[in-house]
C-alpha positions as CSV (number, residue, x, y, z in Angstrom):
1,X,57.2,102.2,93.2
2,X,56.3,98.5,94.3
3,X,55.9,97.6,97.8
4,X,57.9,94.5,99.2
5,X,55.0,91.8,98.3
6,X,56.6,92.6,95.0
7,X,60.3,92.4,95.1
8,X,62.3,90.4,92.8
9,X,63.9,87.3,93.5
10,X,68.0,88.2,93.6
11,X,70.2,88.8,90.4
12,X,72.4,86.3,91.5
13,X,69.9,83.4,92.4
14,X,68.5,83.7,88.7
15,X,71.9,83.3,87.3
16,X,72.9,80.4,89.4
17,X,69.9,78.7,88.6
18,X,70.0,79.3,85.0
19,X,74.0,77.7,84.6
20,X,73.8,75.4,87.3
21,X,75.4,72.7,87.8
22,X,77.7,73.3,84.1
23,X,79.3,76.9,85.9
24,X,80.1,76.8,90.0
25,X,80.4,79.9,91.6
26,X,83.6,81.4,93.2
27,X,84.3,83.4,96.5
28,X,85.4,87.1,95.4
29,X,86.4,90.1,97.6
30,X,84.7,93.2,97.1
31,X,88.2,94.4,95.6
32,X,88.4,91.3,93.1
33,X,85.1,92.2,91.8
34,X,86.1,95.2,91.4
35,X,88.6,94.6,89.2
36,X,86.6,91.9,87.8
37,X,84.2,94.8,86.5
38,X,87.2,97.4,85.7
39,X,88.4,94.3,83.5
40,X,84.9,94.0,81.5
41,X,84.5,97.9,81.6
42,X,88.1,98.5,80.2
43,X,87.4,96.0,77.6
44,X,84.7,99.0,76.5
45,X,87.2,101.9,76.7
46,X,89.9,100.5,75.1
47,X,88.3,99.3,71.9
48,X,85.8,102.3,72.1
49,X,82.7,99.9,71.7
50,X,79.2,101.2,71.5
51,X,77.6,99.6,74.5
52,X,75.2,99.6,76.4
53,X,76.3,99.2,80.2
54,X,74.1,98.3,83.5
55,X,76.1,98.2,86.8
56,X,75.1,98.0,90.7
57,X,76.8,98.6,93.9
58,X,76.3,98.4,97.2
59,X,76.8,101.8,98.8
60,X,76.9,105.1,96.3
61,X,80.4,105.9,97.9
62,X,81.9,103.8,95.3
63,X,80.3,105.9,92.5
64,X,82.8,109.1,93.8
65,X,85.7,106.9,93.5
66,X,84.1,105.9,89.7
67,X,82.7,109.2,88.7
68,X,85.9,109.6,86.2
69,X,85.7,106.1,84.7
70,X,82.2,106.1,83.9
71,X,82.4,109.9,82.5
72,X,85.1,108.2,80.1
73,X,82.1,104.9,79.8
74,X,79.4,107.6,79.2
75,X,81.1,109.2,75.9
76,X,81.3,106.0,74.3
77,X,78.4,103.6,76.1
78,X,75.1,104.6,74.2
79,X,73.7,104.6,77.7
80,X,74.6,103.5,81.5
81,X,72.3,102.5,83.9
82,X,73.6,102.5,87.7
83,X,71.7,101.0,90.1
84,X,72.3,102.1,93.8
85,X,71.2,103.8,97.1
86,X,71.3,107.1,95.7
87,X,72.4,109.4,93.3
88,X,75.7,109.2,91.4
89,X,77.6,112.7,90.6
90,X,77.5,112.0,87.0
91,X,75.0,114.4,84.8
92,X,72.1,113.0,84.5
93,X,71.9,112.8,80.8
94,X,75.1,110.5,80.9
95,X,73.6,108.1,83.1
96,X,70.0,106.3,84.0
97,X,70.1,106.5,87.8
98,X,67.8,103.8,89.8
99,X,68.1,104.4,93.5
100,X,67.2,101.2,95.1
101,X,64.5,100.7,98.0
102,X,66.7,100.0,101.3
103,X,64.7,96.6,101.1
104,X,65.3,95.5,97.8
105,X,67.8,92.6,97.0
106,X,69.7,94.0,94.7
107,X,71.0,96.0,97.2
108,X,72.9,93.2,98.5
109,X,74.7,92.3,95.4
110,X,77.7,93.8,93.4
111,X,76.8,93.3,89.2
112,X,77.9,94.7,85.9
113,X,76.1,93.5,82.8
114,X,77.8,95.0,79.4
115,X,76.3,94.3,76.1
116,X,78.0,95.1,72.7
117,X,77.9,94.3,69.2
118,X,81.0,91.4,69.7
119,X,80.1,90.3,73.4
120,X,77.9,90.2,76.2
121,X,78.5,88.9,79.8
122,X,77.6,89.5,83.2
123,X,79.0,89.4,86.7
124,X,77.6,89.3,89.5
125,X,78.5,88.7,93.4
126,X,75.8,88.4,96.4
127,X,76.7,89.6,99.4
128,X,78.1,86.6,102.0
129,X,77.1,89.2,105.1
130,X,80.2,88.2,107.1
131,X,81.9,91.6,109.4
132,X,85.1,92.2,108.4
133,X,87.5,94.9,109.2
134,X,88.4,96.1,105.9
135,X,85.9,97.0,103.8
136,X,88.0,95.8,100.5
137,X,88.0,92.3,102.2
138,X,84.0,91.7,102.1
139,X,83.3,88.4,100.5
140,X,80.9,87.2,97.7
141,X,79.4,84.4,96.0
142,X,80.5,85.4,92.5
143,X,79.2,84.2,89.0
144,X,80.9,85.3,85.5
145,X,79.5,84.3,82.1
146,X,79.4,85.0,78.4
147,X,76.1,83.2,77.8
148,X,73.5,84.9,76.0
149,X,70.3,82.9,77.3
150,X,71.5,83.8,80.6
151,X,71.9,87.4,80.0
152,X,69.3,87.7,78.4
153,X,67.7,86.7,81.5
154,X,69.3,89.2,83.6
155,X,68.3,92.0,81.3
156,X,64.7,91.0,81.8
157,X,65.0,91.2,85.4
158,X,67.1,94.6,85.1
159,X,64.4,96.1,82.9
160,X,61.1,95.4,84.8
161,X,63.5,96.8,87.6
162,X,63.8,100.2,85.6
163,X,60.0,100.4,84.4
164,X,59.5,100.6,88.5
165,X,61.5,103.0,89.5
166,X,63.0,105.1,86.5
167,X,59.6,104.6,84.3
168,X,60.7,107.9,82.7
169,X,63.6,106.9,81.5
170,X,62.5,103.1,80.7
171,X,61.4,103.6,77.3
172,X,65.0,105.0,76.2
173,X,66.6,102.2,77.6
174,X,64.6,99.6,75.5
175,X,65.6,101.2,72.6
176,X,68.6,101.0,73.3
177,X,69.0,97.1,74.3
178,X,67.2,96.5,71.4
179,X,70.4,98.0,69.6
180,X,72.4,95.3,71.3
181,X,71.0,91.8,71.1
182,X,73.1,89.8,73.6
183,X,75.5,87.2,71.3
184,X,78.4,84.8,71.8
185,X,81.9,86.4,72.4
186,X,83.9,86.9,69.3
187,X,87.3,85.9,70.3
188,X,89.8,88.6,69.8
189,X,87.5,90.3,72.7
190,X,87.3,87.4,74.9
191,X,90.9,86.7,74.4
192,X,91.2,90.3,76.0
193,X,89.3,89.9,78.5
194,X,90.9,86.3,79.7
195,X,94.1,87.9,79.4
196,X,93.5,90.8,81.4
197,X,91.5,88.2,83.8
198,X,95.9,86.5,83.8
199,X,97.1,90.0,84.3
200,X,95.1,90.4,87.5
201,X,95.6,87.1,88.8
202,X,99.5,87.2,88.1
203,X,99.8,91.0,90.2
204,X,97.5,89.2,93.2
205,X,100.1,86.2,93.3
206,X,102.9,89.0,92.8
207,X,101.8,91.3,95.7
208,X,101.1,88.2,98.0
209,X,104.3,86.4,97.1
210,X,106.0,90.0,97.9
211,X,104.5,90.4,101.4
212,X,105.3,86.9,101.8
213,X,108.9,87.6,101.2
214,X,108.5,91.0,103.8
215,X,107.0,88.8,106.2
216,X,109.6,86.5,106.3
217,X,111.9,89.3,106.4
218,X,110.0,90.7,109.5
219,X,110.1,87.4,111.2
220,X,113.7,87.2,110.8
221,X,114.6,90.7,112.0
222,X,112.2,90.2,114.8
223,X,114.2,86.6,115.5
224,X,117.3,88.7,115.6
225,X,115.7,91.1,117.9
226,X,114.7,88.9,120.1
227,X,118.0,87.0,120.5
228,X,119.5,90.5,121.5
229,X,117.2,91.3,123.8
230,X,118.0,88.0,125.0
231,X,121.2,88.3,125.1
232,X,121.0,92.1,126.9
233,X,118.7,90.6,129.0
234,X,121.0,88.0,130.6
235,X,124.4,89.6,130.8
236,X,126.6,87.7,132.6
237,X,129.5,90.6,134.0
238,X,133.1,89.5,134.9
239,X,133.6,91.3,138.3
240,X,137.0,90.1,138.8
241,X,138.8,86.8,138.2
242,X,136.8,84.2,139.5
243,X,133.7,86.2,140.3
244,X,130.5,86.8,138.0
245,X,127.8,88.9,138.3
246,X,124.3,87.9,136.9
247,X,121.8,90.6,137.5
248,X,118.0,89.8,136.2
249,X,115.7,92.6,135.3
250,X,112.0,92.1,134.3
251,X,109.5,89.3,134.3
252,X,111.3,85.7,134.1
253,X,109.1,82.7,132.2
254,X,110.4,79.8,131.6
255,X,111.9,80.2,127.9
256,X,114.3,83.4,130.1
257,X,114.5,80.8,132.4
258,X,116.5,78.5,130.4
259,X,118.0,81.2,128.7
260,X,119.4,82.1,132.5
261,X,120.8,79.3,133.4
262,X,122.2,78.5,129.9
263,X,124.1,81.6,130.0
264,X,125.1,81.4,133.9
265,X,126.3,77.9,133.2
266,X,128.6,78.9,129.9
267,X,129.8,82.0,132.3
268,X,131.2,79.9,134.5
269,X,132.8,77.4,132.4
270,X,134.5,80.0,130.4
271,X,135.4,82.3,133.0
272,X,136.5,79.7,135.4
273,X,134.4,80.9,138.0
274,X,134.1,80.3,141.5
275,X,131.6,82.4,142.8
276,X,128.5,84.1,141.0
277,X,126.2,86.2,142.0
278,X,122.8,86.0,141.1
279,X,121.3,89.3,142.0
280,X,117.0,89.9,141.9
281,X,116.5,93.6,142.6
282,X,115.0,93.8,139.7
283,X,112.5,91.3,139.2
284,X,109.1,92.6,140.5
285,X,107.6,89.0,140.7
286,X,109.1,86.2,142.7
287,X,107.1,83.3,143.3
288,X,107.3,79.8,143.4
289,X,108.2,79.5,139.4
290,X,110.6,81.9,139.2
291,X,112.0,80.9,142.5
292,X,112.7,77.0,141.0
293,X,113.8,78.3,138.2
294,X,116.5,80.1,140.5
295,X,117.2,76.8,142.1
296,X,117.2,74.8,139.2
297,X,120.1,76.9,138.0
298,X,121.3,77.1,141.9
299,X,121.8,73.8,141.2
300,X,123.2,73.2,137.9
301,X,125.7,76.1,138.9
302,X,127.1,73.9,141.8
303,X,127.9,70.6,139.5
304,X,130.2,73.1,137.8
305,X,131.8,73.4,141.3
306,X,130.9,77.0,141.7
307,X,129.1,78.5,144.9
308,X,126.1,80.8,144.1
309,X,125.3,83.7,146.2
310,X,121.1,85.3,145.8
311,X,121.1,88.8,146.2
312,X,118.8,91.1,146.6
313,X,115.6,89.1,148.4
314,X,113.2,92.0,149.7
315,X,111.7,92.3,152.5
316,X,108.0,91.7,150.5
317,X,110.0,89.0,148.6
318,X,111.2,87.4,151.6
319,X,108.0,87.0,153.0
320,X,106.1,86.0,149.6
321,X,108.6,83.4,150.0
322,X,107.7,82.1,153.7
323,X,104.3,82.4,152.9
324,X,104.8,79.6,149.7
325,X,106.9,77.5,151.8
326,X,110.0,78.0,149.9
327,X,113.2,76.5,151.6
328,X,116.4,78.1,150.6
329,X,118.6,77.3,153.4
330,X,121.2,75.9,151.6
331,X,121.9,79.0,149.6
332,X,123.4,81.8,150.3
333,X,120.9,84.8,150.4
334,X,122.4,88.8,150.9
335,X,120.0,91.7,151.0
336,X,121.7,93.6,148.3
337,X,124.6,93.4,145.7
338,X,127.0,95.1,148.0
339,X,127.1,92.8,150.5
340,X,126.9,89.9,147.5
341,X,130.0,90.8,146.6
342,X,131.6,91.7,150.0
343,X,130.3,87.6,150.5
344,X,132.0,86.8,147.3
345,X,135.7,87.9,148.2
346,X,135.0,86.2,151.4
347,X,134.6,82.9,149.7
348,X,138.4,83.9,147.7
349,X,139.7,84.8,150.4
350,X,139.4,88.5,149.9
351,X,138.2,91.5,151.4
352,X,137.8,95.1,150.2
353,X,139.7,97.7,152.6
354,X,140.0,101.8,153.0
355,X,143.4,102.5,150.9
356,X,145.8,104.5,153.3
357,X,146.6,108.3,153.1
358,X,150.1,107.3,152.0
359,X,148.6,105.5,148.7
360,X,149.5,102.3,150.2
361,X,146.7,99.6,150.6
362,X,146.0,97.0,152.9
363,X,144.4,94.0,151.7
364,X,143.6,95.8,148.8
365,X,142.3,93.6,145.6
C-alpha cells in the first residue's frame, strides 16, 4: 500500500480538466447524486446489460442501505468494484472491495463509472466540506459525461488505484475492462437515461412545488391563528350599558399595542360607551412603552368623549412608574377591578347596593 508522497491527484480534478471549459460543472446534493447514480445503475438492471461497474462513497453506511441493489447489479455486472472505508456486506465473490486509506482523495468524492457494450459514462461529485444538518443535504461539485477519452481516463486512475490496494484481485479486473472498451452512447440507452434524468427532475419540482403549496397552507392557518389569539387577546366585555371592560393579559409590544387601542376605540363607538376600564393585573411588565402605549389609547379613548378608568397599578408597578418619571395625574388610576367598576357607576350616576331582605333593592342597577 502507497504512502501519502504517492497519492493520486482527485477523480474529479482529472475530469474537470479533461472537459474543461466545453462541460461546467453543477452543485449536487448527496441525495441528487444519488439518484444520479441509481439512474445510471438502473439503466444496467433494467436492460440486463453485461457491465462492468466501479462505484465510491464516502462512508460504507451507504453500502447497507445498497446491499440489495448491488446483489441485483452483481448477477448481471461481470464484476463491481466498490471503493470505500471499509468493507461492504456483499460476498466477496460478487464484489472487488478497495477500502480506502483515511488520507486518500477519493475519499472525499461520491463516483460511479459504468461501462457496457452500448455506453460508458461517469459521474462524479467532490466533496464542497460545508456542515450541514442533514446529511442528504451535503453539497458537491458534480460532473456527468458520456465521453470515452475522458473515461477512459478515469479508468486508468481507478486501476493503478486497484493494483495498490486489491493487487489480488487487479488482474481479474483488467480482464474484465478489456471486455468493455469505453464507446459513444448508442441512443435508445441515452434516451433512457435523459429521460429518467426528466423523471427525477420533474418529482424534485413536484415535491418542492407541494411543500410550497403546505407552506403556504401553514402560513395561512398560522395567520388565522394569530388573528384569534388576537382577537382573545384583546376582548373588549360589555359590563352594562355604557360601561366596557378591557382587561390585558401577557406581554404588550407595540403591534398588541395597536391592536389595543384599535379594538378599545371600535368598543366604544359601537357600544356607545361612556366609561371603560382598562384593567392591568395581568401584565407582568409595565414600563415606559407599555405605559405610552396605555396613554396613547388613554388618549384616543377621550376624543371619542369617553372617560377611561386604569385598574389594577401594583404596588411594584406603581413604583416602577415613579422611578421612570411617568405622570398619570390626569387619569384615573383604582387598585383593582372592583373598585374600577364601583368608579365606573360613579361616573353614571350609579352605585351598587345590599338588596333588602324583603327582595326589594335600593339603588339597585
Amino acid at each position: 500500500m502507497s504512502n501519502a508522497s504517492t497519492r493520486l491527484p482527485s477523480l474529479y480534478r482529472i475530469i474537470q480538466e479533461a472537459i474543461a471549459p466545453d462541460v461546467p460543472p453543477f452543485t449536487a446534493t448527496k441525495t441528487t447524486l444519488v439518484d444520479l447514480s441509481h439512474t445510471l445503475e438502473d439503466c444496467v438492471l433494467r436492460n440486463k446489460l453485461p457491465s462492468v461497474i466501479f462505484t465510491g462513497f464516502q462512508e460504507s453506511s451507504h453500502w447497507r442501505k445498497e446491499t440489495q441493489r448491488y446483489l441485483e447489479l452483481a448477477h448481471i455486472a461481470s464484476s463491481i468494484c466498490i471503493f470505500a472505508g471499509g468493507t461492504p456486506p456483499i460476498p466477496e465473490e460478487k464484489h472487488i472491495a478497495v477500502t480506502l486509506e483515511p488520507s486518500d482523495p477519493l475519499r472525499q468524492e461520491w463516483f460511479v463509472l459504468v461501462l457496457t457494450e452500448y455506453f460508458c459514462a461517469v459521474l462524479c461529485g467532490l466533496d464542497n466540506q460545508i456542515a450541514v444538518d442533514n446529511e442528504g443535504d451535503r453539497t458537491f461539485e458534480t460532473i456527468l459525461t458520456f465521453q470515452p477519452e475522458v473515461v477512459e481516463k478515469v479508468i486508468d486512475i481507478l486501476m493503478t488505484t486497484v493494483e495498490r490496494y486489491r493487487p489480488d484481485r487487479a488482474a481479474e479486473l483488467r480482464q474484465a475492462r478489456q471486455n468493455f472498451p469505453p464507446r459513444s452512447p448508442q441512443g435508445p440507452y441515452l434516451t433512457q437515461i435523459v429521460g429518467a434524468l426528466m423523471e427525477h427532475m420533474q418529482r424534485r419540482y413536484n415535491q418542492q412545488r407541494q411543500l410550497l403549496i403546505e407552506l403556504q397552507q401553514l402560513n395561512e392557518r398560522q395567520r388565522t391563528l394569530e388573528e384569534t389569539i388576537a382577537q382573545l387577546g384583546v376582548p373588549v366585555i360589555p359590563l352594562l350599558k355604557g360601561v366596557l371592560l378591557l382587561p390585558l393579559i401577557g406581554s404588550i409590544d407595540s403591534q398588541r399595542a395597536q391592536r389595543i387601542m384599535e379594538q378599545l376605540l371600535t368598543g366604544i363607538a359601537e357600544q356607545a360607551a361612556d366609561v371603560a376600564i382598562i384593567d392591568i393585573t395581568g401584565v407582568p411588565i409595565v414600563d415606559t412603552a407599555v405605559t405610552n402605549y396605555l396613554l396613547q389609547a388613554i388618549r384616543a379613548a377621550r376624543l371619542l368623549g369617553a372617560q377611561i378608568i386604569l385598574t389594577g397599578i401594583h404596588a411594584s408597578v406603581a413604583q416602577t412608574m415613579v422611578n421612570l418619571g411617568i405622570d398619570l395625574a390626569d387619569v384615573t388610576t383604582k387598585n383593582n377591578l372592583r373598585e374600577g367598576i364601583e368608579a365606573a357607576l360613579g361616573v353614571l350616576g350609579l352605585e351598587i347596593c345590599r338588596k333588602r331582605k324583603s327582595g326589594t333593592t335600593s339603588g339597585e342597577v
